[in-house]
C-alpha positions in Angstrom: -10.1 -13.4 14.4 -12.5 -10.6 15.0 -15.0 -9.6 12.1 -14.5 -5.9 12.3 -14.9 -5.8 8.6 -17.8 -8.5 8.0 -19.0 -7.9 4.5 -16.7 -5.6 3.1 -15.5 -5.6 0.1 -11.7 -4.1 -0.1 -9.0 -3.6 -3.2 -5.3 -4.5 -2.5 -2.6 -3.1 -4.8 0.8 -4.8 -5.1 -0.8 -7.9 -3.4 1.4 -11.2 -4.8 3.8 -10.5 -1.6 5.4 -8.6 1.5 3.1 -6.0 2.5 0.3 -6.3 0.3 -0.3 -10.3 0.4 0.4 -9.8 4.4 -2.8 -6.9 4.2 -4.5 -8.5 1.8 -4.9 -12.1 4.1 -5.4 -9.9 7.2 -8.3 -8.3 6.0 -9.8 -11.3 5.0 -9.3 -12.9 8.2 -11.2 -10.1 9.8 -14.1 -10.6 8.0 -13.9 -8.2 4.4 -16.1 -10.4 2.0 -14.4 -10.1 -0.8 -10.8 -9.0 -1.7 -9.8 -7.8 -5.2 -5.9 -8.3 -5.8 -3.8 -6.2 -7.8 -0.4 -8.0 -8.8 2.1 -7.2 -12.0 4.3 -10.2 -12.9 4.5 -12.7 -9.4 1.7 -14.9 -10.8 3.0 -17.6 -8.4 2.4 -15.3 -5.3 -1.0 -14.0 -6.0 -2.2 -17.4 -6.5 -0.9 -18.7 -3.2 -2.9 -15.1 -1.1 -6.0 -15.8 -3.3 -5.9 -19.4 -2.0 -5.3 -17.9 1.7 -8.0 -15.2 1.6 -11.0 -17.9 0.3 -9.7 -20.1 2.9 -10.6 -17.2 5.4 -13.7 -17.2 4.1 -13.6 -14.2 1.5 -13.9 -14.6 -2.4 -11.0 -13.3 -4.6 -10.1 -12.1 -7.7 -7.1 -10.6 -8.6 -6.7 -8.2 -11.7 -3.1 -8.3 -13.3 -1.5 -4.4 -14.1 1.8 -2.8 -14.4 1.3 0.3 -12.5 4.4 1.6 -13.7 2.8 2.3 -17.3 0.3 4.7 -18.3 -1.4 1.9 -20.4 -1.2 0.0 -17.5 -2.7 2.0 -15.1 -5.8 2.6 -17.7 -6.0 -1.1 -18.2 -6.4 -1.8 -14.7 -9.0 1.0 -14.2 -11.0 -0.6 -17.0 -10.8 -4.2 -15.3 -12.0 -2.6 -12.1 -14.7 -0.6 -13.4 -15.6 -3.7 -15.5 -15.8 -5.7 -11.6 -18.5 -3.7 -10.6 -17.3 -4.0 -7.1 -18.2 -1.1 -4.8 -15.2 -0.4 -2.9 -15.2 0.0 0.9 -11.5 -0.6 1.6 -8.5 0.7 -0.7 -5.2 -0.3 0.0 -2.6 1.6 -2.5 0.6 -0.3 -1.9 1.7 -1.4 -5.1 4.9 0.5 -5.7 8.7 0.1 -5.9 12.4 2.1 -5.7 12.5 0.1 -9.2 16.1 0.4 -9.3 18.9 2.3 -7.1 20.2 5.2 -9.7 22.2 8.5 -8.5 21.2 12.1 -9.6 23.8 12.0 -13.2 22.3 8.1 -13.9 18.6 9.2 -13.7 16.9 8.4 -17.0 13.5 10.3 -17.8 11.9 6.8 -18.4 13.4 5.8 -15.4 12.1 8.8 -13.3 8.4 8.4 -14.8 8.5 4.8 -13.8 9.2 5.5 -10.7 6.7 8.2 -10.1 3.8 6.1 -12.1 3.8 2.9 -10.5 4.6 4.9 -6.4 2.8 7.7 -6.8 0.2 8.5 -9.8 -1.2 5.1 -9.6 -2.3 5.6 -6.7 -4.1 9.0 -7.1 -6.3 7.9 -10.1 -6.8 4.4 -8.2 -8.2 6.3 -5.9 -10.2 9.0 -7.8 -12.0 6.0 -9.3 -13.0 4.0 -6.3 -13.6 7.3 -4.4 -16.6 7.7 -6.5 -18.1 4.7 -5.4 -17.4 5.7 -1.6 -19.0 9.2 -2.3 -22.4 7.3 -3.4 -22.0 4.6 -0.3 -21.8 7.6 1.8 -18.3 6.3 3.3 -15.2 4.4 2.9 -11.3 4.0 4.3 -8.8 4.6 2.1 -4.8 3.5 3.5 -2.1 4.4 1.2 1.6 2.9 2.0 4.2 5.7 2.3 7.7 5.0 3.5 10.7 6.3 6.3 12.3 7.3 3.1 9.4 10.0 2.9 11.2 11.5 5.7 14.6 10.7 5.2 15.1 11.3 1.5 16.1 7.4 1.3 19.3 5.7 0.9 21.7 6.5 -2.3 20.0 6.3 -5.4 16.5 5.9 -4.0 16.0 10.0 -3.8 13.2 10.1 -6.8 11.2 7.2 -4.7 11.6 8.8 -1.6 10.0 12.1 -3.3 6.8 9.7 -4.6 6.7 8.2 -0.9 6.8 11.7 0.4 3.7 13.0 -2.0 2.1 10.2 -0.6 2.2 11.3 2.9 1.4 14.8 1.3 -1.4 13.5 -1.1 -2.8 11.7 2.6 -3.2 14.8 4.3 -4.8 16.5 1.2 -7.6 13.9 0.5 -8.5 13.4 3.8 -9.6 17.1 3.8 -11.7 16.6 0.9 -13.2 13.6 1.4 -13.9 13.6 5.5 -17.3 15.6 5.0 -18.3 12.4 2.2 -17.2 10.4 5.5 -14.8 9.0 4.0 -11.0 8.4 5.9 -7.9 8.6 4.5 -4.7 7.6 5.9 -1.2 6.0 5.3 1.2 4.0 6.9 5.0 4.6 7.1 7.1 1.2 7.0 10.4 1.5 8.2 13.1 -1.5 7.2 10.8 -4.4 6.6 12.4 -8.2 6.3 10.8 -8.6 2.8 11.8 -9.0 -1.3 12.0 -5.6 -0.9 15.2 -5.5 1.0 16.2 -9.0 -0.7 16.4 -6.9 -3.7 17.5 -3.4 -3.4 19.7 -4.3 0.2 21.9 -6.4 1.6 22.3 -8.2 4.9 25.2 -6.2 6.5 22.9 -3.1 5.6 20.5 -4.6 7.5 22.5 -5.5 10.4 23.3 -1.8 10.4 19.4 -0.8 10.6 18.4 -3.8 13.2 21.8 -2.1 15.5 19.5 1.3 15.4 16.4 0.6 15.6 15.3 0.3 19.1 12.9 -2.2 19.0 16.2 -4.3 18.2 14.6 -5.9 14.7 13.5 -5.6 11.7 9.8 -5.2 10.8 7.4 -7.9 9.3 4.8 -7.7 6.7 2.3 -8.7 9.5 3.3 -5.7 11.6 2.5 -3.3 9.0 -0.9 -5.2 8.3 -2.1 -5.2 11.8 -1.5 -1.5 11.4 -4.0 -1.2 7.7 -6.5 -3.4 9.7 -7.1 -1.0 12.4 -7.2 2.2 10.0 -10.2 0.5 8.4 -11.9 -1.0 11.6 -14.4 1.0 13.7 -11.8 1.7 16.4 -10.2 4.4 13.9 -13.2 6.0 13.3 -12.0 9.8 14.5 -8.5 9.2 12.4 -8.5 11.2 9.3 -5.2 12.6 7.1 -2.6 10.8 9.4 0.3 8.9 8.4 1.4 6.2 11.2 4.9 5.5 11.4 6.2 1.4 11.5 9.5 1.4 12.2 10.3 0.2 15.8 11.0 3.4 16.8 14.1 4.3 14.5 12.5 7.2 13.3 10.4 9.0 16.7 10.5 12.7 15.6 
């Protein structure tokens, strides 16, 4: 592996599996020092990635939050503050359809859920290690969007597809404002990933249906989407700013 990011010190939300263990390990393995982990309640997972990313040759931590809480998501802005890690590398990709609901089953709880742990976490994640960037003179910041952003999702996933899509719009706005502090700020757009994700809220004849088109002729991998993070925080991106790159094996092309 290539140490693009030698002695960088990055922040992984949602990082005890799929996506975020997968980005989490791959920034490790191309050289970040140090990788904080954000997880909820798959203890088991995080402490298989922390074991993965010291064996590349980072250290770890990982700080325990559920982002779908308001209490939560102060808790885990006073254990990061509390790290006094300066930030280089934020990764917001903790974030879930929680569960499929139609428009008459919607609860307000449900729909705040929803919009905390996809979408506001991710803002005030970011206004806090932003401020660290701002003083370092630079930073990349990668949030994790979805197709559903431009698709409005399958049934009952319409209020996550409207966090996913703020995301993409939140992207475009930050980058704006914080390009002249140098810092970048971009997303990625997962298409139907072969994860929990899908073990949860899918099933494998809906998958069938989405591997039949999707020309690439598969479904994607954690690793492919990771591959993708690496590269909006290496050097090579360097003139990318407010962009959101879509992973989906060219399903979705327009």
């Amino acid at each position: 592996m290539d140490q693009e990011l030698s002695g960088k010190i990055a922040l992984v939300t949602g990082a005890s599996r799929g996506i975020g263990a997968a980005t989490a390990i791959a920034l490790a393995n191309h050289g970040a020092s140090r990788v904080i982990l954000h997880f909820n309640s798959y203890k088991t997972g995080v402490e298989q990635v922390l074991a993965c990313v010291e064996r590349a040759g980072a250290k770890a931590q990982a700080i325990q939050a559920d982002l779908g809480d308001e209490a939560g998501i102060q808790s885990f802005l006073k254990a990061l503050e509390n790290s006094g890690a300066a930030i280089n590398i934020l990764v917001n990709n903790a974030g879930s359809l929680v569960e499929r609901a139609k428009l008459a089953e919607f609860t307000p709880e449900l729909f705040d859920r929803v919009m905390n742990l996809n979408m506001k976490s991710a803002w005030f994640i970011t206004q806090a290690v932003a401020r660290h960037m701002i003083a370092n003179n630079g930073g990349s910041i990668v949030n994790v969007s979805s197709i559903a952003a431009r698709n409005g999702g399958g049934i009952g996933a319409t209020v996550y597809a409207a966090a996913k899509a703020a995301i993409s719009a939140m992207t475009k706005g930050l980058a704006k404002e914080l390009a002249p502090q140098g810092i970048r700020v971009n997303a990625v757009s997962p298409g139907t990933v072969d994860n929990n994700f899908h073990v949860q809220f899918s099933n494998r004849e809906i998958l069938k249906t989405v591997v039949s088109a999707t020309p690439a002729g598969r479904l994607g991998t954690n690793e492919d989407v990771a591959e993708t993070v690496v590269f909006l925080c290496s050097e090579a991106a360097r003139y990318i700013h407010g962009q959101t790159i879509e992973i989906n094996g060219g399903m979705f092309m327009v």
